[in-house]
Biopython code that builds the backbone (N, CA, C, O; Angstrom):
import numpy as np
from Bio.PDB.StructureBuilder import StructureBuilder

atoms = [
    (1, "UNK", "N", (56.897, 198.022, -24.459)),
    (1, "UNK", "CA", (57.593, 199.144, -25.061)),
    (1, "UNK", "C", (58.915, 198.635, -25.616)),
    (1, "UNK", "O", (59.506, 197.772, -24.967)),
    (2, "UNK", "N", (59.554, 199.187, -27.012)),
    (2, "UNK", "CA", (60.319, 198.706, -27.407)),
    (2, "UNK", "C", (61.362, 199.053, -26.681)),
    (2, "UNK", "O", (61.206, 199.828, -25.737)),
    (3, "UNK", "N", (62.560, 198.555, -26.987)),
    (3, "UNK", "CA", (64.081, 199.367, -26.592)),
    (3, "UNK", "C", (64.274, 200.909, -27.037)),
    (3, "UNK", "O", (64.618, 201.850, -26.322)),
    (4, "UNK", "N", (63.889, 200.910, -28.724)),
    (4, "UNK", "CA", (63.650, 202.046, -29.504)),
    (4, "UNK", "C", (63.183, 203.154, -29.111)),
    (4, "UNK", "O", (63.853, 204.153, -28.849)),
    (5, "UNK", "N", (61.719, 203.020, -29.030)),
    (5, "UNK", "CA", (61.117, 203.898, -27.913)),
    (5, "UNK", "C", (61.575, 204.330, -26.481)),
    (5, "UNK", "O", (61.737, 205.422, -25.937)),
    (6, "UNK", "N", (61.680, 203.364, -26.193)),
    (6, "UNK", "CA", (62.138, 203.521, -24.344)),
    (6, "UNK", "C", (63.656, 204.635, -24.851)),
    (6, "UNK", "O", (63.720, 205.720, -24.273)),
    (7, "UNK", "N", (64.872, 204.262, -25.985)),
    (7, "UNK", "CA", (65.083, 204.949, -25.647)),
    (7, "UNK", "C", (65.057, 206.459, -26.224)),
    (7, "UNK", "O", (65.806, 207.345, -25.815)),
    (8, "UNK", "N", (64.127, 206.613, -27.190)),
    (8, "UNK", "CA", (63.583, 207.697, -27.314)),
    (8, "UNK", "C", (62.744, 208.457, -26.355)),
    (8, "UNK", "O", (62.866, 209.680, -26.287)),
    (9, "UNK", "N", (62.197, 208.041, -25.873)),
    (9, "UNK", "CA", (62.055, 209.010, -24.825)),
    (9, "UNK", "C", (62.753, 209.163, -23.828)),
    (9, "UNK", "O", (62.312, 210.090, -23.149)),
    (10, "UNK", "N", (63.784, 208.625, -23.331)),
    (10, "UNK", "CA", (64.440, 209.115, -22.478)),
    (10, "UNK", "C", (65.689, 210.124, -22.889)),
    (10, "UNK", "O", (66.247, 210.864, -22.078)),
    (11, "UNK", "N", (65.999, 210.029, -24.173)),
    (11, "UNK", "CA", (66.688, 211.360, -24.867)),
    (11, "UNK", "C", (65.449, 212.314, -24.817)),
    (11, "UNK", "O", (65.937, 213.444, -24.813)),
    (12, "UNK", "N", (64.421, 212.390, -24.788)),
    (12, "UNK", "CA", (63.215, 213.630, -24.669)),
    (12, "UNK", "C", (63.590, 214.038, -23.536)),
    (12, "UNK", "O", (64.220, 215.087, -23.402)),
    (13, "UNK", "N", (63.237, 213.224, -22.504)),
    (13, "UNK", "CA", (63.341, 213.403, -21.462)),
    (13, "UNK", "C", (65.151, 214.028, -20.602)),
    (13, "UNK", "O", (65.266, 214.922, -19.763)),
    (14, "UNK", "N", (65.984, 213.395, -21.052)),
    (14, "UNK", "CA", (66.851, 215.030, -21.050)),
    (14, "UNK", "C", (67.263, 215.425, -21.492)),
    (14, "UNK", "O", (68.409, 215.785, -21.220)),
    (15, "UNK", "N", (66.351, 215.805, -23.057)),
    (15, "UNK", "CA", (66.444, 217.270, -23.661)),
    (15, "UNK", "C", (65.646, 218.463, -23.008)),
    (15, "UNK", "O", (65.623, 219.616, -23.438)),
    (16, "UNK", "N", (65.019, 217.996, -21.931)),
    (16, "UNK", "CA", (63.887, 219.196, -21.479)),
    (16, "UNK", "C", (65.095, 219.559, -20.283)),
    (16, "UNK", "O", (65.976, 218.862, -19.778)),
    (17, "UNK", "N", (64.611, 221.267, -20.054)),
    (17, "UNK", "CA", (65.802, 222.045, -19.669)),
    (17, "UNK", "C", (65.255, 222.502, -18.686)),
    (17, "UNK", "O", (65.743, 223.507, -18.167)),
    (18, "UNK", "N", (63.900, 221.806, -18.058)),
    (18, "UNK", "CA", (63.891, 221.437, -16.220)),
    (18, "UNK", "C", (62.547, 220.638, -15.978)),
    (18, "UNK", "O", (61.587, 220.532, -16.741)),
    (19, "UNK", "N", (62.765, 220.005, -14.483)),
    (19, "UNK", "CA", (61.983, 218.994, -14.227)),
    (19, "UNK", "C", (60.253, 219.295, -15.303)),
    (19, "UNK", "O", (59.608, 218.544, -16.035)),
    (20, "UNK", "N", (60.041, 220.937, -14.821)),
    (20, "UNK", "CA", (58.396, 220.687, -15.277)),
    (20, "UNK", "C", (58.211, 220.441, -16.565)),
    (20, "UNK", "O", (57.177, 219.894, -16.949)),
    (21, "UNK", "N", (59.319, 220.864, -17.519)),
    (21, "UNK", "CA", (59.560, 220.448, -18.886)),
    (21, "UNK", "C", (59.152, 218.821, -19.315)),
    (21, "UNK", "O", (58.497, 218.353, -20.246)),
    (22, "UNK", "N", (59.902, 218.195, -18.116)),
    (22, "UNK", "CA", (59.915, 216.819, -18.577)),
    (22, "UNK", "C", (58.861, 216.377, -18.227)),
    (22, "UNK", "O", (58.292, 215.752, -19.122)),
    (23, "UNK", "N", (57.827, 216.482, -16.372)),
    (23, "UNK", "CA", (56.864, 215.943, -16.189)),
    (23, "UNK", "C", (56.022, 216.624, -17.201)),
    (23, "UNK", "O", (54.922, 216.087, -17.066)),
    (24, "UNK", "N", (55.960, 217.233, -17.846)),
    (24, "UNK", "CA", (54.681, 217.459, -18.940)),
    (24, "UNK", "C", (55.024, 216.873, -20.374)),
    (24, "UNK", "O", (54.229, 216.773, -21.309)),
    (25, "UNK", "N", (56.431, 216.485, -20.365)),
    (25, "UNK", "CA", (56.624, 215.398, -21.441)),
    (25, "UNK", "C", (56.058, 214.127, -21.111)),
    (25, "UNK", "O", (55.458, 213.484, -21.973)),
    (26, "UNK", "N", (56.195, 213.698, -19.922)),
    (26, "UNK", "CA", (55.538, 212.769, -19.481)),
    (26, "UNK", "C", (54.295, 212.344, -19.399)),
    (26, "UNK", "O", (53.647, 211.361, -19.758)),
    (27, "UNK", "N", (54.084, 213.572, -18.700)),
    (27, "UNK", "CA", (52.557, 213.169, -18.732)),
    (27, "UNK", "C", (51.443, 213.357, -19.999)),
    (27, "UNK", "O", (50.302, 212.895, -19.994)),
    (28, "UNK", "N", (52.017, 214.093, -21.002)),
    (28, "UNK", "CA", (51.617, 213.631, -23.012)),
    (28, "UNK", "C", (52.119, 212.137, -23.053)),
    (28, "UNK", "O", (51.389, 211.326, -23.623)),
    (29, "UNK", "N", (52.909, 211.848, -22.682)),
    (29, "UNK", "CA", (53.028, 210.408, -22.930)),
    (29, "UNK", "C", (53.110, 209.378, -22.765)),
    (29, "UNK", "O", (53.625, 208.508, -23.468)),
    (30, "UNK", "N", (52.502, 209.309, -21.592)),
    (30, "UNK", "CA", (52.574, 208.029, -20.793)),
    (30, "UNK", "C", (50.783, 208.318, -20.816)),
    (30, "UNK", "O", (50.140, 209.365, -20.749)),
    (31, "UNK", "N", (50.321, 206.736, -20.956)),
    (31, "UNK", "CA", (48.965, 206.451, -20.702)),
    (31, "UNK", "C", (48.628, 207.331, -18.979)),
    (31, "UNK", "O", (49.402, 207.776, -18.130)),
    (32, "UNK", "N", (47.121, 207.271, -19.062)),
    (32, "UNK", "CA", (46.940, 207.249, -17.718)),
    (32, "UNK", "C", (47.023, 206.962, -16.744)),
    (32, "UNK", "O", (47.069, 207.674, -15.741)),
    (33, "UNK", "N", (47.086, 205.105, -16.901)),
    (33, "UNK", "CA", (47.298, 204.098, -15.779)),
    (33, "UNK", "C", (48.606, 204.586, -15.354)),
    (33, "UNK", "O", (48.665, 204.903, -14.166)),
    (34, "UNK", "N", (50.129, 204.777, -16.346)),
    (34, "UNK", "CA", (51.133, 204.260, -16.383)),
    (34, "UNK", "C", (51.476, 205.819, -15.728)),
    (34, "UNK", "O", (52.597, 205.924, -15.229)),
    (35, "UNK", "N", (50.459, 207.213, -15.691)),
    (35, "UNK", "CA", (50.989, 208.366, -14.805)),
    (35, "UNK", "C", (50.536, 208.035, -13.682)),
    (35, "UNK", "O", (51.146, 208.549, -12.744)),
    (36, "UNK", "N", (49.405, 207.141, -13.318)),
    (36, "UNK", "CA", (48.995, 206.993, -11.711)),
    (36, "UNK", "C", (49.979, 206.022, -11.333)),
    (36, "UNK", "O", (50.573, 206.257, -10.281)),
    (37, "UNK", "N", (50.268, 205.020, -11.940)),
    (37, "UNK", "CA", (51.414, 203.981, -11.542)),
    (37, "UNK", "C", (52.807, 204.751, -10.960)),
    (37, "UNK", "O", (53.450, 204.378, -9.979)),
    (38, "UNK", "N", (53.093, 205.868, -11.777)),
    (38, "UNK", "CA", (54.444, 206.344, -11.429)),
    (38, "UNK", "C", (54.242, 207.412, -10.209)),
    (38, "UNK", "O", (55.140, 207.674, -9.409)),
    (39, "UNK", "N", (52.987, 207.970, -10.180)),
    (39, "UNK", "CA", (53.342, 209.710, -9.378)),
    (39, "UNK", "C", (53.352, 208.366, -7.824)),
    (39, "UNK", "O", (53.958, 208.531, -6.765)),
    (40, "UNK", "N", (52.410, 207.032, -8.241)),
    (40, "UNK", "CA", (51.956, 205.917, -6.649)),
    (40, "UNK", "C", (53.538, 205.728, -6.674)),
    (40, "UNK", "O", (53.785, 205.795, -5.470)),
    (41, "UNK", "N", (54.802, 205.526, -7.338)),
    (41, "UNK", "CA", (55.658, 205.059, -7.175)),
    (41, "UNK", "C", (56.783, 206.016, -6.350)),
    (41, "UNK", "O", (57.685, 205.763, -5.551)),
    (42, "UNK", "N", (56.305, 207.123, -6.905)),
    (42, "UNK", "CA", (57.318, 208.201, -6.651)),
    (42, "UNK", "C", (56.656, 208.691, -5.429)),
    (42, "UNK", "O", (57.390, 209.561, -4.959)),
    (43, "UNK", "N", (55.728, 208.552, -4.781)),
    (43, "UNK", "CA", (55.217, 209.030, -3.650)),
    (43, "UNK", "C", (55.453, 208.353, -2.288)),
    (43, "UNK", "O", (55.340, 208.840, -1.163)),
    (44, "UNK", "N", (55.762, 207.277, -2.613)),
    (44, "UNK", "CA", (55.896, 205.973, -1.555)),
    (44, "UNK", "C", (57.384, 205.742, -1.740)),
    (44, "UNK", "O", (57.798, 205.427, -2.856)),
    (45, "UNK", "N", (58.482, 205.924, -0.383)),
    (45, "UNK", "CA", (59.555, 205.842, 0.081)),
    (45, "UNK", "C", (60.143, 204.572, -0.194)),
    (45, "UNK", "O", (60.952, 204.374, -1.100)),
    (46, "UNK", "N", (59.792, 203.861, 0.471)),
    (46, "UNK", "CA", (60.153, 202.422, 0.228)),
    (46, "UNK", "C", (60.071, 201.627, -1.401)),
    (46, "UNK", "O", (61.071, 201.015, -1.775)),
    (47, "UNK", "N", (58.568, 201.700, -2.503)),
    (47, "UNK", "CA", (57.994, 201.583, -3.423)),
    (47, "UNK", "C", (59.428, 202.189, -4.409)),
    (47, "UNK", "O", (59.832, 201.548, -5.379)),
    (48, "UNK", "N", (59.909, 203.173, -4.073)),
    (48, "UNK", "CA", (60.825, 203.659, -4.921)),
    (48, "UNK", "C", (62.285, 203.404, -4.420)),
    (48, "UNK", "O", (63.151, 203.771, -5.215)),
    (49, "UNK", "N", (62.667, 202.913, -3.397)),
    (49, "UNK", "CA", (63.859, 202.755, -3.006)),
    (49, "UNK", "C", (64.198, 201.235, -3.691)),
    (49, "UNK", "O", (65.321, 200.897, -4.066)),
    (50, "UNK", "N", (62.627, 200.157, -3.790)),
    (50, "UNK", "CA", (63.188, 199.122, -4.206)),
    (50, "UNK", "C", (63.095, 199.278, -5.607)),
    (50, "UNK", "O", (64.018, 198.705, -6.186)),
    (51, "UNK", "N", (62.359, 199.813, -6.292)),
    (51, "UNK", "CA", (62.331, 200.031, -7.332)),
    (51, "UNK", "C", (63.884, 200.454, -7.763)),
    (51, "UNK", "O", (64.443, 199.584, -8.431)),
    (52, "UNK", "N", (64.439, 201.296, -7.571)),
    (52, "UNK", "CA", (65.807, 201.723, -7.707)),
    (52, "UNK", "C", (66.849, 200.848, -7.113)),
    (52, "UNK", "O", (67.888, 201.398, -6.748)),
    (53, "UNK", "N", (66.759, 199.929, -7.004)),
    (53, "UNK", "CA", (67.458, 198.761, -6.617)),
    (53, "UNK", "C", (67.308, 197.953, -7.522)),
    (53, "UNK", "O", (68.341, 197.301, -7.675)),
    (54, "UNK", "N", (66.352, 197.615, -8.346)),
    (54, "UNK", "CA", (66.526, 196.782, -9.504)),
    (54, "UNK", "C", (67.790, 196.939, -10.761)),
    (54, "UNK", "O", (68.110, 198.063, -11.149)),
    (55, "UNK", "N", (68.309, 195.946, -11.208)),
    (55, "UNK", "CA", (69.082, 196.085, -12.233)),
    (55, "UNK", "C", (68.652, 197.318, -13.560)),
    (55, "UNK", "O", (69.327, 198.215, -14.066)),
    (56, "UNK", "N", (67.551, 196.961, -13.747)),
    (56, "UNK", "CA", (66.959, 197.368, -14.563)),
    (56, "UNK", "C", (66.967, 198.827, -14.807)),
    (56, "UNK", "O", (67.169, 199.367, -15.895)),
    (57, "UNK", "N", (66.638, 199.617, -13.262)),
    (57, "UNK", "CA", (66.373, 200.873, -13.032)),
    (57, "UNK", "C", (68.014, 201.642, -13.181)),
    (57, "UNK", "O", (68.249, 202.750, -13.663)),
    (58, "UNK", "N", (69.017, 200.641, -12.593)),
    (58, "UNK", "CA", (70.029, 201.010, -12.637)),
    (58, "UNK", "C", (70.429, 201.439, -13.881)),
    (58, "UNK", "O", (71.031, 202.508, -13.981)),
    (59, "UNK", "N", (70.184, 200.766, -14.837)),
    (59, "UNK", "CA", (70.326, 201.058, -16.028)),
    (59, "UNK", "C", (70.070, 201.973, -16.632)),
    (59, "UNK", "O", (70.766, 202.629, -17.407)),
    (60, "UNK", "N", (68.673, 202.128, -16.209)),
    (60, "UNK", "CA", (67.929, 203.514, -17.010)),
    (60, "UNK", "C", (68.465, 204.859, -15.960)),
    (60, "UNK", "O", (68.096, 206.012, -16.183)),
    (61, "UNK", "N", (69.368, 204.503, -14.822)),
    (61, "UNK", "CA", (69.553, 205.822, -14.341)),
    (61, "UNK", "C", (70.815, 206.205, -14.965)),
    (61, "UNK", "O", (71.018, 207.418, -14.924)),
    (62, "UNK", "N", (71.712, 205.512, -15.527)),
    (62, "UNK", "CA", (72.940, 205.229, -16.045)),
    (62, "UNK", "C", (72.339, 206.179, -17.616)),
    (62, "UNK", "O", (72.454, 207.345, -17.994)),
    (63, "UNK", "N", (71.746, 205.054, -18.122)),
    (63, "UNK", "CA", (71.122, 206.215, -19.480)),
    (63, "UNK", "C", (70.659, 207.703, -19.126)),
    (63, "UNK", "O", (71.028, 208.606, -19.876)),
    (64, "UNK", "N", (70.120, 207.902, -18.370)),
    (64, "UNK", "CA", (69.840, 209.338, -17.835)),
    (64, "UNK", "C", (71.097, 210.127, -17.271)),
    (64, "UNK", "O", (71.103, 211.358, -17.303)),
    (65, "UNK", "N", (72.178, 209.392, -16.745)),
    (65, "UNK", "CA", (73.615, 210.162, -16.075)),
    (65, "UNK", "C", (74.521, 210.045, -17.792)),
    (65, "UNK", "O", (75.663, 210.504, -17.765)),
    (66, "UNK", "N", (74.147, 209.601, -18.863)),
    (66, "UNK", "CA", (75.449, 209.504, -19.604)),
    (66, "UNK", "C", (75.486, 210.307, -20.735)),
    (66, "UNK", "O", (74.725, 210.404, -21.697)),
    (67, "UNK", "N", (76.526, 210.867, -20.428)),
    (67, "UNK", "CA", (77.149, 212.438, -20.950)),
    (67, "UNK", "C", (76.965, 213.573, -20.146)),
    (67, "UNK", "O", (76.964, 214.715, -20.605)),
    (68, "UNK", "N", (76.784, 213.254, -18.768)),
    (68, "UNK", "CA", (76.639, 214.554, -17.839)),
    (68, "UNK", "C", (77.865, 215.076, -17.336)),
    (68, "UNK", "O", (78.594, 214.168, -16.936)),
    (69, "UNK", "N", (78.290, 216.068, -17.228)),
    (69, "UNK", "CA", (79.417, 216.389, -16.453)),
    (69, "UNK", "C", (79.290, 216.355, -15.097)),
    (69, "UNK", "O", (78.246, 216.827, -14.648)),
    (70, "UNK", "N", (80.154, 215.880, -14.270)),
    (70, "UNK", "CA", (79.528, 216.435, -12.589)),
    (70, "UNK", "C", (80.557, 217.562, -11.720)),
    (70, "UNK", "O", (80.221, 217.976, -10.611)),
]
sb = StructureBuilder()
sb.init_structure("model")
sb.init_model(0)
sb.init_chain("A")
sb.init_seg("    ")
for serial, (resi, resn, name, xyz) in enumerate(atoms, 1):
    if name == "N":
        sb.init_residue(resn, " ", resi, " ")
    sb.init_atom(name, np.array(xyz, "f"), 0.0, 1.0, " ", f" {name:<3s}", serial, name[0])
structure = sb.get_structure()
């Protein structure tokens, strides 16, 4: 996936104005494998704690927090 894309959809993703908004953005657009890959990721405690420990993820949570007020 490009940068482009990646970050086009994650401006989709919060333009939707609540979670079920977005998991059904999601799930139009993400292959099949890549929705069983994520709901296995998001279901498993650990699977997602390291996952969110990566640089990487950090990043994309940073793109998802920027321009939020808190």
């Amino acid at each position: 996936m490009s940068n482009k894309n990646f970050d086009e959809i994650i401006n989709n993703i919060k333009s939707k104005k609540s979670n079920d908004e977005a998991q059904e953005y999601l799930k139009k657009n993400l292959s099949a494998e890549q929705n069983r890959k994520l709901k296995e990721i998001l279901s498993d405690k650990n699977a997602l704690e390291k996952l969110l420990s990566t640089p990487k993820a950090q990043e994309l949570l940073k793109k998802f927090t920027e321009g939020k007020n808190d």
